[in-house]
C-alpha positions in Angstrom: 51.4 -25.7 1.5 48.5 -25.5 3.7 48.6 -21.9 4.5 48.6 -21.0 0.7 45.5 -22.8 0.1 44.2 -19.9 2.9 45.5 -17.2 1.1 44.0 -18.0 -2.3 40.5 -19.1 -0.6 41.0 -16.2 1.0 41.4 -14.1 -2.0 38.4 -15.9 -4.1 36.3 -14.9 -1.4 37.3 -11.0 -1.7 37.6 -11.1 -5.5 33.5 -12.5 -5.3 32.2 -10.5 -2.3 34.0 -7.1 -4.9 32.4 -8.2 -7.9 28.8 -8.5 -6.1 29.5 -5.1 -4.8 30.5 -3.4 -7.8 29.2 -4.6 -10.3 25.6 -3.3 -10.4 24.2 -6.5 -8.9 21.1 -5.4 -6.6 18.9 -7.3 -5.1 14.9 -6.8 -5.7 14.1 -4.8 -2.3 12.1 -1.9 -3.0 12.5 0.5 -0.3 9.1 2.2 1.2 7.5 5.5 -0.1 8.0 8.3 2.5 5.0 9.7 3.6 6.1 13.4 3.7 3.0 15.0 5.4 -1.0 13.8 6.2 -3.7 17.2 6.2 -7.2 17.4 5.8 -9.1 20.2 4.1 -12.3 20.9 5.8 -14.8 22.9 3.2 -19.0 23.6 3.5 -19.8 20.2 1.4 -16.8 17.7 1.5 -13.7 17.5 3.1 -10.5 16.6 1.7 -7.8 13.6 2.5 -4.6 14.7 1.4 -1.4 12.5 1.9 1.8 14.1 0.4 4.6 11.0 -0.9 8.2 10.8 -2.1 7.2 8.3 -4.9 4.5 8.5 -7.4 1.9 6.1 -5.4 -0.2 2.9 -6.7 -3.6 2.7 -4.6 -6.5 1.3 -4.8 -10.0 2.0 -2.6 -12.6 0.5 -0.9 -15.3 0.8 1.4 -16.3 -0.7 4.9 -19.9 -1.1 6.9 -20.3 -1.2 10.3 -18.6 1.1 11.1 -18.5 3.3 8.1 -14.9 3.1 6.6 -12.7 4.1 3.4 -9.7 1.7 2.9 -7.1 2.9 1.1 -4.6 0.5 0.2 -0.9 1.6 -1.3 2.4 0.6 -2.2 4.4 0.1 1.3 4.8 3.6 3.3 7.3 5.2 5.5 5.6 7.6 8.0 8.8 8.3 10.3 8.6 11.6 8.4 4.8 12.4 8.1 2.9 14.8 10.8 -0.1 12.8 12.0 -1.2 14.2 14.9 -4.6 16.3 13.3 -6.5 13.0 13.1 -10.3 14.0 13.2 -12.0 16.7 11.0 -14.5 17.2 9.0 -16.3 13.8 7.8 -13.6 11.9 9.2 -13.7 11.2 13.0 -10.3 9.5 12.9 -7.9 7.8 10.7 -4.8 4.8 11.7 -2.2 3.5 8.9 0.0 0.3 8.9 1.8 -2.5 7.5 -0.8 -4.8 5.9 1.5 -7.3 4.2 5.0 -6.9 2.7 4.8 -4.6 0.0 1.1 -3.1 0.7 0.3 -0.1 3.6 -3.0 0.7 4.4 -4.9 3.5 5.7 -8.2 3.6 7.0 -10.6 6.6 7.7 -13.0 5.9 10.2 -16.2 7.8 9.2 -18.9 10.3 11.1 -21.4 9.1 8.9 -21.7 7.5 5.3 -19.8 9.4 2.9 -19.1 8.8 -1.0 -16.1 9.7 -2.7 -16.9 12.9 -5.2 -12.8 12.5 -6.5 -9.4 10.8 -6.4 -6.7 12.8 -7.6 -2.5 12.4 -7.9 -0.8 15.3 -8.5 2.4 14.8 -9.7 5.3 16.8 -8.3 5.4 21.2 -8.4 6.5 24.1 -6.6 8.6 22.3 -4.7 5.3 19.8 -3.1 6.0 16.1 -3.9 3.2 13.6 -4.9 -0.1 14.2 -3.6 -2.7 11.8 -3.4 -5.9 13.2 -2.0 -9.7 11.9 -1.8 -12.6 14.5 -1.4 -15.9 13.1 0.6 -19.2 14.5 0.6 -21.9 12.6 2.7 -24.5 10.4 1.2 -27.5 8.4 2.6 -26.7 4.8 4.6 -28.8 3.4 1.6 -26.5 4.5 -1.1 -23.3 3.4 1.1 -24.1 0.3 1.4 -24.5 0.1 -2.4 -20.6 1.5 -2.8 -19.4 -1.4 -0.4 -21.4 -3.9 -2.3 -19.6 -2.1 -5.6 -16.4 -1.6 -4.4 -16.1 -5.5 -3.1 -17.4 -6.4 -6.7 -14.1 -4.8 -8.0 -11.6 -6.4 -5.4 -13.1 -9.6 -6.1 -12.7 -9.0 -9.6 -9.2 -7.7 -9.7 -8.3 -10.2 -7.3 -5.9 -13.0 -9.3 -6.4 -16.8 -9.4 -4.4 -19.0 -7.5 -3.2 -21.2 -9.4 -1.6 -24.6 -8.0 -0.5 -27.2 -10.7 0.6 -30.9 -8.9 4.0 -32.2 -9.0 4.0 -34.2 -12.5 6.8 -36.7 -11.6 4.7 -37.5 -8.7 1.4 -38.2 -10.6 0.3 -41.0 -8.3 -0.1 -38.9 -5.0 -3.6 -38.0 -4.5 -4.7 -34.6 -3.8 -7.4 -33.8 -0.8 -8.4 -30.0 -2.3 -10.6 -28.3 0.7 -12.4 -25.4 -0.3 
């Protein structure tokens, strides 16, 4: 009797690992954006950031001090694909990309001097191009810089959300040391 009980654990473990398979069950891994290509556009007043992506891309921007930097911070990013080798031109003396956390990619352009941002644009796929996302830069005064990182950390602090953290109720008697 003992090697039938094999056979049908046996088969209860195929007839489960089949039905995870196929039937439509996924789990909730999103898989990075490919980076297809990185360029700038170098023209008499601004020059241009362009990054070209697979996937429609979620960003958001903000600027550095000391040194002069624009953060640009976007859904996670694949750059197996991407040509990054043309790193310094125009405004930008050099730019580096990574994991920041799961889920998030960021790319930072390290600056010649203090720039502001004249216009964000996605383009959404045509002519055979994917997504682009590009940023054009124009240079400003140190003065006026410094007023864009004050701005810009103004709007992470207010997008940022709450952290909530709500005690255990059945344990109502356990005290709570809260540092800050």
């Amino acid at each position: 009797m003992k090697p039938f009980r094999g056979q049908i654990s046996q088969l209860i473990t195929f007839m489960v690992a089949f039905l995870l398979v196929f039937s439509g069950i996924t789990l909730s891994v999103r898989a990075a954006t490919e980076v297809e290509a990185v360029r700038m556009g170098i023209h008499p007043d601004k020059t241009r950031f362009v990054v070209e992506l697979a996937d429609k891309p979620e960003y958001r921007i903000f600027y550095l001090q000391n040194p002069n930097r624009i953060v640009i911070d976007m859904q996670e990013l694949n750059w197996d694909k991407a040509n990054t080798k043309n790193r310094k031109r125009g405004f930008i003396s050099n730019y580096r990309y990574g994991l920041f956390r799961q889920g998030t990619s960021r790319i930072v352009l390290d600056l010649k001097q203090p720039v502001k941002i004249l216009r964000q644009v996605i383009l959404p796929p045509a002519e055979g191009k994917p997504y682009r996302f590009f940023i054009d830069i124009a240079p400003t005064s140190t003065a006026e810089f410094a007023g864009l990182v004050v701005e810009s950390r103004k709007q992470q602090v207010a997008n940022r959300k709450p952290i909530t953290i709500s005690p255990d109720v059945k344990n109502t008697k356990k005290r709570w040391t809260v540092v800050v």
